[in-house]
N, C-alpha and C positions, 0 to 999 in steps of 0.2 A: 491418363495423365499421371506423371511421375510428379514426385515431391520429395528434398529433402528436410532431415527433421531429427533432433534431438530429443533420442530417450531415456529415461532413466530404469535401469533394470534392479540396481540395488546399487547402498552406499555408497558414493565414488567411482561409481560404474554409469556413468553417461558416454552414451555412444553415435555417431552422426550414423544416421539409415538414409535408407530411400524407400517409399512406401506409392501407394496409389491414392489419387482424390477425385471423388466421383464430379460430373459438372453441377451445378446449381441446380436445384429443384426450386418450383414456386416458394416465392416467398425468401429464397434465398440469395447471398452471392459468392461470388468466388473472390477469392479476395487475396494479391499478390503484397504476402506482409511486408511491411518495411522495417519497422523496429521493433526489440520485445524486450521488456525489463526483466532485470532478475530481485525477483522480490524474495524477502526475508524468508516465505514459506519453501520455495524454491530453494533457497541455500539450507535449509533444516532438513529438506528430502537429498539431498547432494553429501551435505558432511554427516548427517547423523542420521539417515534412512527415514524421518520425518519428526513429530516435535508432539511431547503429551501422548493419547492416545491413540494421534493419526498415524501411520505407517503406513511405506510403499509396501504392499504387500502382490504388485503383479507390474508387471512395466507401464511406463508413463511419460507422455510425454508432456512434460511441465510449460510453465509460459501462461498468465492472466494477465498481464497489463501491455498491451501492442495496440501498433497498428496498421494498418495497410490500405492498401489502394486500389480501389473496384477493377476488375479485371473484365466481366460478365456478372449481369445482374438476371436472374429467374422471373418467370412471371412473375407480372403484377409487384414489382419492384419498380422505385423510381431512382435510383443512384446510379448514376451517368458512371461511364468506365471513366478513369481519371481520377476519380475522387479520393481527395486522402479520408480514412475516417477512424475515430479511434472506437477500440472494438470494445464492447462493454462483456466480460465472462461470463455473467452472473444471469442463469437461467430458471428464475420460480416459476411451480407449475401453474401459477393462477388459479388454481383449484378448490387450494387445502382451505381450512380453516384460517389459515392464519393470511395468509394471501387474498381470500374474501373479505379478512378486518383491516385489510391495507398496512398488512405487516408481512411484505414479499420479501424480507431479510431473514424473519424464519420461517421459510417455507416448508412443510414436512418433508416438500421433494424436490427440495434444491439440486437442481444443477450447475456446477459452476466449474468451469474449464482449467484443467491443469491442476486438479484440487484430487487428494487422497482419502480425504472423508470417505465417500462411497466407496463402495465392490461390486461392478466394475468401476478404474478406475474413470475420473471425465479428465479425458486428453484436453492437455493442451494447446497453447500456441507458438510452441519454437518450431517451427516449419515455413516452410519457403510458400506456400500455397496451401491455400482455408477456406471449408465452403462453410459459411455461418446464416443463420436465420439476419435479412436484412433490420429486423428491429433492433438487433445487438449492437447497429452501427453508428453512428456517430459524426455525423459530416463535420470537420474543421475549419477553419478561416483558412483561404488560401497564403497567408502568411505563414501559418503553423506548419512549422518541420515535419516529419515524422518522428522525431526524437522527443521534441515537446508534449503530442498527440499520446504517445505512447505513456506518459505521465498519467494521463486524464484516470485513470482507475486509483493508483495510490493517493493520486486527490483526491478523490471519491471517498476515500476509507475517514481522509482528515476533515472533509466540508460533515462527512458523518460523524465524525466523532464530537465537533464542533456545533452541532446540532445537539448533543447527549446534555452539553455542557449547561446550557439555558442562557441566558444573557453572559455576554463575552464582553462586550461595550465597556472601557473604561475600569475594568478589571484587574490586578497584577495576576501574571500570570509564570506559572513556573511550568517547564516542561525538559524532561528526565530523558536523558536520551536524544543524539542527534544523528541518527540515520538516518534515510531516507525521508521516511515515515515522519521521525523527527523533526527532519526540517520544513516538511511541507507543513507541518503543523503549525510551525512560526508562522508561516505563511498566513494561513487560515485563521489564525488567533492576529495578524497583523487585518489583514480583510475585514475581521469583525471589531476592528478596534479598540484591542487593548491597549489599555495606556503603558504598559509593561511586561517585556517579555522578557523572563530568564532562561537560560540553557543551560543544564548539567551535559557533562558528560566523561568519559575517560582520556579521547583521542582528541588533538590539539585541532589536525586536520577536521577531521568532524565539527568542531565547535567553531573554526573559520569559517568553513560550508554554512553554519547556521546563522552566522553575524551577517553573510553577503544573502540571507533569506529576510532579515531583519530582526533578530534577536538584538534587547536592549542591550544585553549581557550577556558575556559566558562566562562558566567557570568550568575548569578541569579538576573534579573531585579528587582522581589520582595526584595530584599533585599540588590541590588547597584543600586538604579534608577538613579540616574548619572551615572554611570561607560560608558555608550556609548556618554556622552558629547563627550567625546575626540577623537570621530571618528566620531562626525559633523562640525568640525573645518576647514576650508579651502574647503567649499561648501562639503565638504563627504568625506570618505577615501575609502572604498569598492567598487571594482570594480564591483562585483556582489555577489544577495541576491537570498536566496532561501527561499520563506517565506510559513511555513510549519505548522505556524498556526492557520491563517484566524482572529487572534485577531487583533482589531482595533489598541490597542496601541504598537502592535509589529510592522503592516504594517506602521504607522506613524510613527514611530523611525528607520524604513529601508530606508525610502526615505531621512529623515535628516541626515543618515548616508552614502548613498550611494551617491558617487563621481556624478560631473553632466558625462552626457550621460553612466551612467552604466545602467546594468539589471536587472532587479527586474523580476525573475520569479515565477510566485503566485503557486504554487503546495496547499497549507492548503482551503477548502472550506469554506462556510459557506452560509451565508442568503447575505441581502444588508449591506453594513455600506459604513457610508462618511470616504473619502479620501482626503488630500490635495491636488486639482487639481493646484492650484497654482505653489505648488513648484515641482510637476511632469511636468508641463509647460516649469516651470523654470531651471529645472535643466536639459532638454530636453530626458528624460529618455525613457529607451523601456521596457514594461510590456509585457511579453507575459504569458497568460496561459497554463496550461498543465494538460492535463486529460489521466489516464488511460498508454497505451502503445498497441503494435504489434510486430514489430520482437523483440523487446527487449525481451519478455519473452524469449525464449531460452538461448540470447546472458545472463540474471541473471542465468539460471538453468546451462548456461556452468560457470561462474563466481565461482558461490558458490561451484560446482562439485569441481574447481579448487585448490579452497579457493585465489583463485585473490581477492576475496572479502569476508573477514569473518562476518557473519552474527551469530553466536553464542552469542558474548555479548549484544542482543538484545534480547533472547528467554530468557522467565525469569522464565514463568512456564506452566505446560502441565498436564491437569485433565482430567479426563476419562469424554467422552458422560453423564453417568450419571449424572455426578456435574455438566451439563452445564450453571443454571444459576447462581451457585455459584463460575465459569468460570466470565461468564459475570458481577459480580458484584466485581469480581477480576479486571478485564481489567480494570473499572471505576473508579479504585484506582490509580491514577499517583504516588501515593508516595510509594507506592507497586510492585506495575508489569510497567514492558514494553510490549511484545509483548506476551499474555497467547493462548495457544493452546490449542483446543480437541485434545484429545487418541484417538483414537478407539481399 
């Protein structure tokens, strides 16, 4: 059986193939994609060959947050051909140390699809046809699109990051950055009931995207660079910050803004940059980071089934496999798209 599919061979070099996919084995299914998001990691292997230490260093075919529709299920699989299901990437070997202490996030021998950590790389999901282990799948509410479905993984990262946080309830809450990631965060911090959620960001668009998520507030730092004076007054006003976009002058204007001993949870990556360790001294703050997620995925694919959590005014546009790197040069427009998906 044939399949097409989206690879990336280096920098600004993604090219549509056709490849072979073997049928389902036990425990498997085949799985005829419907949507796949292009996430932040994904546009860092497209314009800058990959982000920090990770680099594409052999071809790859990107793609971790999709989903598709059983086509043929392997033995001893129960998922009925028909089924939409969102696909979860993330493959810990269950083995390691850390996986035996119920910490399958750092798995020593994570597998996770469409990711460049490793050598070889782990392929992705921009392809037309996928045979995946049936545990990674995800059954939806027949209501849920495939476009929604395909959500359930970058929820996954924010119900995780929102777990890092400790009590959300009733909280003010600042959050830096409104992509994606961003906005599902509103989400996530609106679900656990903050009484107050602010949005920074630079792009006008973006911080709309984040008001129609539920942001109490936005501000466009670009264009009110003061406007967060007034919630560095009185040592900080924010209980807690979800900083979502690894830029220096946002993580430096979360700490002058955030009350002493709040939380400052880093979700946005990036390389090294200086911090004020002074005033994270001083104000006796707790950082935690957050990568990735585990049971969460389900607990976003049941959310979004539900619409407990609408993920819709985030999807902004969806172009068939063919256009994929005219896809990708769409995602790289903040003042344009939020979160662009492949068709299949």
């Amino acid at each position: 059986m044939r399949t097409r599919l989206a690879r990336l061979y280096q920098k600004g070099d993604l090219r549509v193939e056709t490849d072979t996919v073997s049928p389902p084995g036990p425990g498997e299914v085949l799985l005829k994609m419907a949507a796949a998001g292009i996430c932040g990691s994904d546009l860092h292997y497209y314009q800058d060959g990959g982000f920090g230490p990770v680099r594409v260093r052999e071809p790859i075919i990107p793609g971790h947050e999709a989903s598709g529709i059983v086509e043929r299920a392997g033995e001893g699989v129960d998922l009925k051909p028909g089924t939409l299901v969102a696909v979860n990437p993330s493959q810990p070997c269950g083995r390691c140390e850390y996986c035996r202490k119920g910490l399958a996030i750092h798995c020593l021998d994570m597998r996770f699809m469409g990711s460049a950590m490793r050598l070889p790389h782990e392929q992705g999901m921009f392809r037309e046809w996928l045979v995946v282990p049936a545990m990674q799948c995800v059954e939806v509410g027949a209501a849920t699109t495939a476009a929604e479905a395909a959500c359930s993984e970058p929820l996954a990262v924010c119900l995780h990051a929102a777990s890092r946080a400790g009590e959300i309830s009733g909280k003010r809450v600042l959050i830096t950055g409104a992509g994606p990631i961003g906005c599902l965060m509103v989400a996530a911090a609106r679900y656990h009931c903050a009484a107050e959620i602010i949005v920074t960001d630079l792009a006008d668009a973006a911080l709309e995207r984040a008001k129609a998520m539920g942001a109490s507030r936005t501000i466009n730092v670009s264009k009110e660079a003061a406007a967060l004076a007034e919630f560095e007054t009185g040592k900080g006003y924010f209980d807690l910050v979800f900083e979502c976009s690894a830029a220096a002058p946002a993580i430096r204007s979360a700490i002058a803004a955030i009350r002493p001993r709040g939380t400052i949870v880093q979700v946005g990556v990036t390389g090294e940059i200086p911090v004020p360790l002074n005033a994270i001294v001083g104000k006796e703050l707790q950082i935690h980071g957050t990568q990735r997620f585990h049971a969460e995925f389900a607990a976003a694919a049941e959310l979004i089934s539900s619409r407990e959590i609408e993920v819709r005014p985030i999807i902004s546009h969806g172009l068939p496999l063919r256009d994929a790197t005219a896809a990708f040069e769409l995602a790289g427009d903040r003042t344009a798209a939020c979160k662009v998906q492949l068709t299949f």
